[in-house]
C-alpha positions as CSV (number, residue, x, y, z in Angstrom):
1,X,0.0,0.0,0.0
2,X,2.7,2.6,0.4
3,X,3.6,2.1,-3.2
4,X,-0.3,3.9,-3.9
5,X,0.2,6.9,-5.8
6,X,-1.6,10.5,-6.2
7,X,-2.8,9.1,-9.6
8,X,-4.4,5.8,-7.9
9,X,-6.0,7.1,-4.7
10,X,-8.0,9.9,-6.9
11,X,-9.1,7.2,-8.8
12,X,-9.9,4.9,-6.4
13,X,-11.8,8.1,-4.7
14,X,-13.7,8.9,-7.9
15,X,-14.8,5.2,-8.0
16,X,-15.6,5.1,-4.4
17,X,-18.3,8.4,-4.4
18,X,-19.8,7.1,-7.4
19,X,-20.5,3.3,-6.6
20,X,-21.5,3.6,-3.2
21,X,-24.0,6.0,-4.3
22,X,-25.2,4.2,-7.8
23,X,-26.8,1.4,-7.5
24,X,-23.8,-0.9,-8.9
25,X,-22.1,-1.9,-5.3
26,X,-18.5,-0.1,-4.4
27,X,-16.9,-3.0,-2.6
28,X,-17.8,-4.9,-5.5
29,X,-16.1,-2.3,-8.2
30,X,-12.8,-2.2,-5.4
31,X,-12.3,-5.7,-5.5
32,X,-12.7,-5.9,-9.0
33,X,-10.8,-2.9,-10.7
34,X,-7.6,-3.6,-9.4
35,X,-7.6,-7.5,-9.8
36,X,-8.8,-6.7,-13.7
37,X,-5.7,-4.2,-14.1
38,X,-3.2,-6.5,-12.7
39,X,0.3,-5.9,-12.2
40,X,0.7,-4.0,-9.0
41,X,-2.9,-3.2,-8.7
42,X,-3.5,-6.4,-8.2
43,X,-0.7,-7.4,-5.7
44,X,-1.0,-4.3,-3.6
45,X,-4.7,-3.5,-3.8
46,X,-6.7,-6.7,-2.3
47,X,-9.5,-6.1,0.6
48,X,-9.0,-10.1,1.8
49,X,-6.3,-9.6,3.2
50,X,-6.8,-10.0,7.0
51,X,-5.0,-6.3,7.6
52,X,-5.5,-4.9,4.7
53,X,-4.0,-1.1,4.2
54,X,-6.1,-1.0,0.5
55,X,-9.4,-1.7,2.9
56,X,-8.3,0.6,5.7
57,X,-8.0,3.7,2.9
58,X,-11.3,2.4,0.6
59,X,-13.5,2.2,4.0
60,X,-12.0,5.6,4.9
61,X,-12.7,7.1,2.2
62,X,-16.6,6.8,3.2
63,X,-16.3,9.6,5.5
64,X,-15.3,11.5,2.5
65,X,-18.7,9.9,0.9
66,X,-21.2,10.5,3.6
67,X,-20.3,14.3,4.1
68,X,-21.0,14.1,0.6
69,X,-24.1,13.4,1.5
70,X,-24.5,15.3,4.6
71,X,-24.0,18.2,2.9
72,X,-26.6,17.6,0.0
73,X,-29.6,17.0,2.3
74,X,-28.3,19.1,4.6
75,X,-31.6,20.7,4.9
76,X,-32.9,16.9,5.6
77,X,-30.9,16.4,8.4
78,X,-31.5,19.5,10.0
79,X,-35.2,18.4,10.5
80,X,-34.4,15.3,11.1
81,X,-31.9,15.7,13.9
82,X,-34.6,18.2,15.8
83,X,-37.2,15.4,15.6
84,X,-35.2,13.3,17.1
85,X,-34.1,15.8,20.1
86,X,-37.5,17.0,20.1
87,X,-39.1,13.2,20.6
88,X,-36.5,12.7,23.7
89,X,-37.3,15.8,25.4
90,X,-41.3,15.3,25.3
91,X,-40.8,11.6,24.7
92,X,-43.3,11.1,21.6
93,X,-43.3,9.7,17.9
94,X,-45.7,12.3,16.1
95,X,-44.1,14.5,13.9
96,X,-43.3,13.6,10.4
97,X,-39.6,14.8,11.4
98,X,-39.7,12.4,15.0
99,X,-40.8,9.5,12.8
100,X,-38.5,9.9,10.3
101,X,-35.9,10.2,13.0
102,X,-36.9,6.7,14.4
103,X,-37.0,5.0,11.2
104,X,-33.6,5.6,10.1
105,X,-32.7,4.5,13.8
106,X,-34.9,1.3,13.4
107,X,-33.5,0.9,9.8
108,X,-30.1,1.1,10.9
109,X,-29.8,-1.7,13.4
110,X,-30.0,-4.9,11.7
111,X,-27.2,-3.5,9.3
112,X,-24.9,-2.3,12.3
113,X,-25.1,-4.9,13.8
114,X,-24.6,-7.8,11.6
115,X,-21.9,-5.6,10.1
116,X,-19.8,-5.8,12.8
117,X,-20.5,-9.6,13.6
118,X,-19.9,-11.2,10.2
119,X,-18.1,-8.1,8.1
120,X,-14.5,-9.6,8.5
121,X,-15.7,-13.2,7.4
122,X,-17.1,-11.8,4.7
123,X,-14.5,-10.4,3.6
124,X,-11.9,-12.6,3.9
125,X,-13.6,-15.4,2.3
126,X,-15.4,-13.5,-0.3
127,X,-13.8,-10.4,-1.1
128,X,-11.6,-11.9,-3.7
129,X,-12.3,-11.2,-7.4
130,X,-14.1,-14.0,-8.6
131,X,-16.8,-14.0,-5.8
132,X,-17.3,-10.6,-6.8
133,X,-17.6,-10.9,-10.2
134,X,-20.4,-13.2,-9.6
135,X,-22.4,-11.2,-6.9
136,X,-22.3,-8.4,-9.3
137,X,-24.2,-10.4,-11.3
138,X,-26.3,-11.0,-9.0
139,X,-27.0,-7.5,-8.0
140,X,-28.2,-6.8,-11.3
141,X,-30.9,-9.9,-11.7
142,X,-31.8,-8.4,-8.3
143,X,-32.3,-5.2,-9.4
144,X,-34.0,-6.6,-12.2
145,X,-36.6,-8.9,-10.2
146,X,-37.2,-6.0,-8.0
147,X,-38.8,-3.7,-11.0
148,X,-40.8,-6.9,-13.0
149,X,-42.1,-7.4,-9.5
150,X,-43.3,-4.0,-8.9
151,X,-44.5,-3.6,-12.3
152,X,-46.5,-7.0,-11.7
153,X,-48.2,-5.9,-8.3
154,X,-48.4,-1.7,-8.4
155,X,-48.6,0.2,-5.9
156,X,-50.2,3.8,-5.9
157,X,-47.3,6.8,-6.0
158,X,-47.0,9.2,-4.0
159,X,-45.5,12.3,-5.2
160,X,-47.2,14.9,-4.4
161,X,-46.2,17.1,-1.1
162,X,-43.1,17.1,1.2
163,X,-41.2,13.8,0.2
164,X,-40.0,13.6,4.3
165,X,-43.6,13.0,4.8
166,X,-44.0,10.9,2.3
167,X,-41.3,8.9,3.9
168,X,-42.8,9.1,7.6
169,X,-46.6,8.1,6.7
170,X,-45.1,4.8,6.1
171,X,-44.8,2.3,9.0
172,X,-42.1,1.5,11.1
173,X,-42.1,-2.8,10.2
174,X,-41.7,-1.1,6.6
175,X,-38.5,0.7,7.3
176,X,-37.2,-2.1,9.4
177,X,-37.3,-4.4,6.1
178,X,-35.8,-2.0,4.2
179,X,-33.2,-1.3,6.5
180,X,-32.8,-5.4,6.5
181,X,-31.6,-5.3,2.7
182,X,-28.7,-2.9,3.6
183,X,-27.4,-6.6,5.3
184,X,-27.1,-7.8,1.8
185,X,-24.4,-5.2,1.2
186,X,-21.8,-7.0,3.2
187,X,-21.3,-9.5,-0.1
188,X,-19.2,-7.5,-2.2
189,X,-20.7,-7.3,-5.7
190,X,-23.9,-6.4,-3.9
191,X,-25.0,-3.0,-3.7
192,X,-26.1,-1.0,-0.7
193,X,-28.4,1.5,-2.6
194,X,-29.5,-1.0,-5.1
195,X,-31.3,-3.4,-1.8
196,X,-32.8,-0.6,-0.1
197,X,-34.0,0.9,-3.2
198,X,-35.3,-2.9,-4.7
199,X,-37.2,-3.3,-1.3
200,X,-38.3,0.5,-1.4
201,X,-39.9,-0.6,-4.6
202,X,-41.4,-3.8,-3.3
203,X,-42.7,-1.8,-0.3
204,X,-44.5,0.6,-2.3
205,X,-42.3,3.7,-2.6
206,X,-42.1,5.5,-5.6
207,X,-38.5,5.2,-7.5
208,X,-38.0,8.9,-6.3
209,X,-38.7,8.2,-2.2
210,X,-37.0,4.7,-2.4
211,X,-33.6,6.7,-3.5
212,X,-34.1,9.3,-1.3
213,X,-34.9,7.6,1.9
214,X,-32.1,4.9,0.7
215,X,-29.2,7.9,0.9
216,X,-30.6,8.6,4.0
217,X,-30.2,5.2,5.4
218,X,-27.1,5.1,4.0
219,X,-25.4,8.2,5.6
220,X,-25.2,7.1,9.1
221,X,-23.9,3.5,8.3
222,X,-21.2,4.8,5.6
223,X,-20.4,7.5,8.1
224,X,-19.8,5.2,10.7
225,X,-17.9,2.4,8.7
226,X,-15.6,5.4,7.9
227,X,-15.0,6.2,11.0
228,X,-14.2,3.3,12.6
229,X,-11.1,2.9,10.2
230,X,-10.2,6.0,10.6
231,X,-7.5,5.1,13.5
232,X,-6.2,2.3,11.1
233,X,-5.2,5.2,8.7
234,X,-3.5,7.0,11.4
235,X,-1.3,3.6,12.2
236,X,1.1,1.3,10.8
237,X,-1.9,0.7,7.7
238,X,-1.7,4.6,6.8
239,X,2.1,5.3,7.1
240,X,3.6,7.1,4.1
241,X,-0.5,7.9,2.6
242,X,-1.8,10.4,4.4
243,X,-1.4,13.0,1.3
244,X,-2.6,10.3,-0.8
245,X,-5.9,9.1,1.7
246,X,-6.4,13.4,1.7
247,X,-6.5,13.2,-2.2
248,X,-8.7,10.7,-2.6
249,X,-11.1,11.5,0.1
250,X,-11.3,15.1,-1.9
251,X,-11.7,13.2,-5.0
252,X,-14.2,10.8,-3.3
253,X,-15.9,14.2,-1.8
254,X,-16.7,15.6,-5.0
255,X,-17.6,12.5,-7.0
256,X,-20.3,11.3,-4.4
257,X,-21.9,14.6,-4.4
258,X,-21.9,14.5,-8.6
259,X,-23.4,10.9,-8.1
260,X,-26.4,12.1,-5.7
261,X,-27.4,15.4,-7.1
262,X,-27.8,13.2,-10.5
263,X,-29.5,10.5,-9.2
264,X,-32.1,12.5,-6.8
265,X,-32.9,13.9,-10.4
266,X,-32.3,10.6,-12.2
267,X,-34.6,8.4,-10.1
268,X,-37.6,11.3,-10.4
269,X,-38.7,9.8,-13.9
270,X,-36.4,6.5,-14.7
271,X,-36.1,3.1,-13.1
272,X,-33.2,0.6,-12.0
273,X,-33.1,-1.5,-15.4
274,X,-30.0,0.4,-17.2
275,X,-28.3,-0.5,-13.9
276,X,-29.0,-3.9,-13.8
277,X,-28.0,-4.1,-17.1
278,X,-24.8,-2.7,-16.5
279,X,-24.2,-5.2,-13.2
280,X,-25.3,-8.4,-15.0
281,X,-23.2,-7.6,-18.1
282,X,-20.0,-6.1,-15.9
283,X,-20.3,-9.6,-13.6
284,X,-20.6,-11.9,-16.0
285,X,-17.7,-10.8,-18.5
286,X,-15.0,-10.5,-15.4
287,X,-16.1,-13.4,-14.7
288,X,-15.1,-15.1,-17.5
289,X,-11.8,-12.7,-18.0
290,X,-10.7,-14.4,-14.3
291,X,-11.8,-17.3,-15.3
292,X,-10.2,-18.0,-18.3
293,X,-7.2,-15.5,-18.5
């Protein structure tokens, strides 16, 4: 890892903020990139290694990601953050802004929690190229099932008014399930956004609400995963990249808040299929380039 240059960390930053944010999995994308480049790229930059410096400066660059996305709902959080307080203080659940607050707190546990029992075995048994290859693959008939099955078995859209609302009229069990897909993330190949967004769908939320209350969810458990390897970065695992981790975290910064503002706009009138396209297609050809190289 201290062989990374300027040149690789923006990249990997630029590929970080965009596939945590589409719907095409980032762990998946990290794992494969380097081992499809080879050479050094592939003996230097491997997550399944059980201290890996490659990991230590991908996860870190989430913080980069999430204030990304702290920044563009901003406004979100705001109202979200005094429902919360407000809901302690008089200890209630009635606001659209105290609900919402619960939900993403609801949504969040099965995710934190089975993230930090089974995240390293994970990992180290899957994180390797060819495992990815194929749950990218998978992501994308996933996506795919996701929008023949809503198509199948509508549900009425709601657009109109405050979309936080929208988001709050909906029941907590709903935002638990949700919040359940976000455990399907841990296989690299698999895509955060892309589960919360597929079960959005199959819940009854609108393409628009399922990505918007799927970057919320993601926020606090990117934020956090970022976090927690922060002191990794500032050990033995970071020595001689600290320019290079500031780089691509700038780089990540500015590519995650690209991806959001597009697809907040992107998800108003289109649907997952180009997506899962993309992931089925992607999977199965480095698939067979592993394979068979």
């Amino acid at each position: 890892m201290h062989l990374l240059t300027y040149p690789e960390a923006i990249v990997v930053g630029i590929l970080q903020g965009v596939t945590e944010l589409f719907p095409v999995s980032s762990l998946g994308h990290s794992v494969l990139l380097p081992a499809l480049i080879g050479g050094r790229w592939a003996r230097d930059l491997s997550v399944s290694a059980p201290e890996s410096p490659y990991l230590a400066f991908v996860v870190g660059l989430h913080v980069a990601t999430a204030l990304a996305l702290l920044v563009f709902f901003w406004r979100d959080w705001l109202r979200i953050l005094a429902g919360f307080a407000t809901s302690l203080r008089y200890r209630r659940i009635v606001t659209p802004e105290e609900r919402l607050a619960w939900m993403i707190i609801v949504a969040t546990i099965p995710v934190g929690v089975t993230g930090l029992l089974l995240e390293h075995t994970f990992r180290t048994v899957l994180g390797r190229p060819a495992p990815a290859a194929a749950f990218l693959a998978v992501n994308g008939v996933v996506l795919l099932g996701a929008e023949r099955l809503r198509r199948a078995a509508p549900a009425a859209d709601r657009t109109i008014g405050d979309p936080d609302e929208r988001l709050a009229s909906g029941s907590f069990a709903r935002a638990l399930q949700i919040g359940c897909a976000q455990i399907l993330a841990l296989l690299p190949g698999i895509s955060r956004s892309g589960a919360t967004m597929g079960a959005g769908l199959l819940k009854g939320l609108s393409h628009e609400d399922a990505a918007r209350f799927s970057f919320l969810l993601a926020t606090p458990v990117i934020l956090a995963a970022g976090v927690l390897k922060l002191p990794d970065l500032f050990g033995p695992l970071g020595a001689g990249i600290h320019g290079q981790v500031l780089a691509g975290s700038l780089a990540s910064f500015a590519a995650a808040y690209v991806a959001v503002r597009f697809l907040t706009r992107y998800f108003e009138r289109r649907t997952l299929t180009p997506f899962a396209w993309y992931c089925i297609g992607a999977g199965l050809l480095s698939l067979a380039w592993l394979t068979l190289r």
